[in-house]
C-alpha positions in Angstrom: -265.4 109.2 2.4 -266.7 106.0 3.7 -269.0 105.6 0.4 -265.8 105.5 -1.8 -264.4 102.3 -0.1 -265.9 99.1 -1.7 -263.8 96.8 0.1 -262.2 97.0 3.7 -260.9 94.3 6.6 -260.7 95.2 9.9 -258.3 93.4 12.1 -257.9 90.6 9.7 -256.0 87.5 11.0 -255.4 83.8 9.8 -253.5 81.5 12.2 -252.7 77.9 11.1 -252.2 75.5 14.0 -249.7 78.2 15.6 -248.2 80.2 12.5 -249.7 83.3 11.9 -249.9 83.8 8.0 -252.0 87.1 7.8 -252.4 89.4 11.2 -254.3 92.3 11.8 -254.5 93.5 8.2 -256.5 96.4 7.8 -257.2 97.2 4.4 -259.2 100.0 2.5 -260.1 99.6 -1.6 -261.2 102.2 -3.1 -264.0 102.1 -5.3 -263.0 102.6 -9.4 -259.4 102.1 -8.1 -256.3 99.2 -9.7 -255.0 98.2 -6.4 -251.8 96.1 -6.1 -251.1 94.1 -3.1 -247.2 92.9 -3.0 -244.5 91.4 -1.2 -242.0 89.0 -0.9 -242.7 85.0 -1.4 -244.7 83.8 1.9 -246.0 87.4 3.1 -249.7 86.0 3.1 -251.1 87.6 -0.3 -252.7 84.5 -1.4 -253.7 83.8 2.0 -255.1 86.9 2.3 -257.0 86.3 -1.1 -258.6 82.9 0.3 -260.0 84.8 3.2 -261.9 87.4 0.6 -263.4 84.8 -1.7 -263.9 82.3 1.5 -261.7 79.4 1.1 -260.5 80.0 4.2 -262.4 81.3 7.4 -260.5 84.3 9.6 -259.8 83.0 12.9 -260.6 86.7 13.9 -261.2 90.3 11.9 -263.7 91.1 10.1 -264.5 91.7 5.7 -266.6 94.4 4.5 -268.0 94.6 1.0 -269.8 97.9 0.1 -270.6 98.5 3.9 -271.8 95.2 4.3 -270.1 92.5 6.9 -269.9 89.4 4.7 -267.3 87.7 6.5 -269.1 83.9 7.5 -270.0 84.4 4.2 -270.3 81.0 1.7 -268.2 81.4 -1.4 -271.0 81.6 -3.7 -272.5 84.4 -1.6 -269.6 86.4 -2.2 -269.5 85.8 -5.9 -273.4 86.5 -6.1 -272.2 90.1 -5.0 -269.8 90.8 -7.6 -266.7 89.9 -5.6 -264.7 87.7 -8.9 -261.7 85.9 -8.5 -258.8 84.6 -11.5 -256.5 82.4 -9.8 -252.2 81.9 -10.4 -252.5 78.7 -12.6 -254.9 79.4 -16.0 -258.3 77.9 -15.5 -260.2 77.4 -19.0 -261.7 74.3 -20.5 -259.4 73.3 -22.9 -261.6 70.8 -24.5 -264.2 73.7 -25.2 -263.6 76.6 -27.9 -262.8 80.3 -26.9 -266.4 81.1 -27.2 -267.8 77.8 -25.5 -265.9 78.8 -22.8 -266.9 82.4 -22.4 -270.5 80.9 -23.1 -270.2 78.7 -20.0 -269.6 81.7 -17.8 -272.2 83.6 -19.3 -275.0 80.7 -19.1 -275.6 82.1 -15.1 -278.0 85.1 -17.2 -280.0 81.9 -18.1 -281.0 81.6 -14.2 -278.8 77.9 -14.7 -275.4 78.3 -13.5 -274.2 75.2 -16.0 -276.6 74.0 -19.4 -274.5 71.3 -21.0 -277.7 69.5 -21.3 -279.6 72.0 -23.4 -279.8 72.1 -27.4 -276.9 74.3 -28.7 -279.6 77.1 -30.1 -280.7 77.7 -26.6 -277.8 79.6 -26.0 -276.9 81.7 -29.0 -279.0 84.0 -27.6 -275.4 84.4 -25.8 -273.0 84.7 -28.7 -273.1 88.2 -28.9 -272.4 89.3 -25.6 -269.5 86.5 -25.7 -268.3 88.5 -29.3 -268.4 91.8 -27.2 -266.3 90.0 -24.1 -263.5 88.7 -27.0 -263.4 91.5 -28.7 -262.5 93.6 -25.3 -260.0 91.6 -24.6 -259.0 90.9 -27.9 -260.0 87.0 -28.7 -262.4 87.7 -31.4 -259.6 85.9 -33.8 -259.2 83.1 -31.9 -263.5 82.8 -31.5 -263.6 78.8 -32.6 -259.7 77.8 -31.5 -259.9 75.1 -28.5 -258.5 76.7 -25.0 -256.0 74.3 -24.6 -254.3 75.1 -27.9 -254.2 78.8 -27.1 -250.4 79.9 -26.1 -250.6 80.3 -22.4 -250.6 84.3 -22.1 -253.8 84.2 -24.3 -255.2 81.2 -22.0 -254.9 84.2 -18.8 -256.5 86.9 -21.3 -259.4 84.3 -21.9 -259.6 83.6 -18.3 -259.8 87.7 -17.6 -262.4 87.3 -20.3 -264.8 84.6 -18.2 -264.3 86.8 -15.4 -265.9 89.3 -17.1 -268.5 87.8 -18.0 -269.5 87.2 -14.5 -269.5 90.7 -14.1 -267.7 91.8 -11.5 -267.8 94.9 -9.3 -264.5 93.9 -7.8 -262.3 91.7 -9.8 -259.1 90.1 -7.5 -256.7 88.6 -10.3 -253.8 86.6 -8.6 -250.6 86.9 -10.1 -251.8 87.6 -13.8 -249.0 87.9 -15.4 -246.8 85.3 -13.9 -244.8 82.8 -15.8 -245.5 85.3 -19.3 -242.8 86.3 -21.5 -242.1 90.5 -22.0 -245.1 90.7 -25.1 -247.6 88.7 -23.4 -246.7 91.0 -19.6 -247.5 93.9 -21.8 -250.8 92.9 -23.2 -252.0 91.8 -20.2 -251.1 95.4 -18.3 -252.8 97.0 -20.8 -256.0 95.1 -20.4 -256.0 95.1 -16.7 -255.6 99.5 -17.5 -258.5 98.4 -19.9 -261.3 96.2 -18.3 -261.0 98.6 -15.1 -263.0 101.2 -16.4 -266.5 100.8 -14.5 -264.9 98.0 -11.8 -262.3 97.9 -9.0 -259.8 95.2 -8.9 -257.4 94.3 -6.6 -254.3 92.4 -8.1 -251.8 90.6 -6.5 -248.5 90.9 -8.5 -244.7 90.5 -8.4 -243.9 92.4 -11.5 -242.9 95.9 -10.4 -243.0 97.4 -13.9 -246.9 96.4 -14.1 -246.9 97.6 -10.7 -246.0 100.5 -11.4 -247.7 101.5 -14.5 -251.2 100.6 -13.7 -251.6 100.9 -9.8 -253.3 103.6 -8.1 -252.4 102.4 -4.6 -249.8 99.9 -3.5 -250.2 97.9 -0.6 -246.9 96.0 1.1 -247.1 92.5 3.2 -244.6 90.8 4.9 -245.1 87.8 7.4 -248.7 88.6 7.3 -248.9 92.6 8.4 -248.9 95.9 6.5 -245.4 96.9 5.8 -246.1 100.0 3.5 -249.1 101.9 1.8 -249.3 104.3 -0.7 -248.6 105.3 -4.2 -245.8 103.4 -5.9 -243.5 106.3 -6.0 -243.9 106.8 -2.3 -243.5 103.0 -1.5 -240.7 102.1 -4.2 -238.6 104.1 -2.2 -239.5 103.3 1.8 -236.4 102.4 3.1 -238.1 99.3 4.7 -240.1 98.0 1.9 -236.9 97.6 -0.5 -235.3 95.6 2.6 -238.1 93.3 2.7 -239.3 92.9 -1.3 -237.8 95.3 -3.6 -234.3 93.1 -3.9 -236.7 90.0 -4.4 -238.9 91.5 -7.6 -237.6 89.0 -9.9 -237.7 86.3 -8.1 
């Protein structure tokens, strides 16, 4: 049913000056659903990405969200409606604490997207929601460290943990598990399994093991198009897709 797709682009198409990174792509989420979009280096998944969050404009196609054509779109627009975004490279404060920098994220609630000026008590009103957020993702240890001496898997699990204190209907992590070691992979599958409960997210990912644990439907690219769709143990073994990516996964 049309009501149980929160998330769909019609005809989607990004040219640059000639080269065609993403054409024609027409993609269905479905709503409550851990959707992985894959393929090999240079099939347009980031590309694709920019187009849903708006740092890049289609040159044609159209982006629905919950029925609703928001495709000229502003960025914050998008955000406003619960479309939230982690990118490949770790994005915290590193000057600011574990909880300063869930805090910041949090501070929208406040109807001011960023208080640095206000007096600290203004905003413990906040603390226990932030406690709630670490403790999800399991941070509530690390509540005073600074970000930036966190180990770098538990900088992406405090990023996951700002996301979700944006609250997202959709969350689109990009690549959140790359450059992590075999423990840190791990914990970050099983919190993706975790904080999808209530939200739909749409991942793009190279690791085929995560892949395959956590994803209900698996979406293929290669030089922009849809190669493959379906559930991994339908697309793991298309003939066509392991051509194109499944000889690449550890790349």
């Amino acid at each position: 049913m049309q009501s149980d797709i929160i998330l769909q682009t019609r005809g989607l198409t990004k040219e640059f000056r000639g080269f065609v990174a993403v054409n024609n792509v027409d993609l269905a989420v479905r709503r409550g659903a851990i959707h992985a979009l894959i393929g090999p280096n240079g099939a347009g998944k980031t590309t694709f990405f920019n187009l849903l969050t708006k740092f890049h404009a289609p040159t044609r196609g159209a982006i629905l969200f919950d029925g609703i054509d928001i495709t000229q779109e502003k960025p914050a627009q998008t955000a406003r409606r619960g479309i939230v975004r982690s990118f490949q490279i770790s994005a915290v404060f590193g000057q600011l604490s574990v909880l300063e920098n869930v805090r910041v994220a949090l501070q929208r609630r406040l109807g001011v997207d960023y208080c640095f000026w206000r007096a600290e008590r203004t905003l413990e009103k906040l603390h226990h929601r932030v406690e709630e957020l670490l403790d999800q993702v399991g941070l509530r240890t690390h509540l005073h460290t600074a970000a930036g001496d966190l180990p770098y898997g538990r900088k992406r699990t405090l990023e996951i943990a700002t996301t979700l204190a944006l609250e997202p209907e959709l969350l689109l992590l990009d690549e959140p598990t790359q450059g992590m070691g075999h423990e840190d992979v791990d914990r970050i599958k099983h919190l993706i399994k975790a904080v999808s409960a209530g939200r739909t997210i749409l991942m793009v990912e190279h690791n085929m093991k995560v892949v395959a644990d956590i994803s209900d439907t698996i979406t293929v690219l290669q030089r922009g198009e849809i190669l493959a769709e379906g559930p991994y143990a339908e697309v793991s073994v298309d003939p066509a897709v392991r051509e194109a990516y499944m000889g690449a996964e550890d790349e």
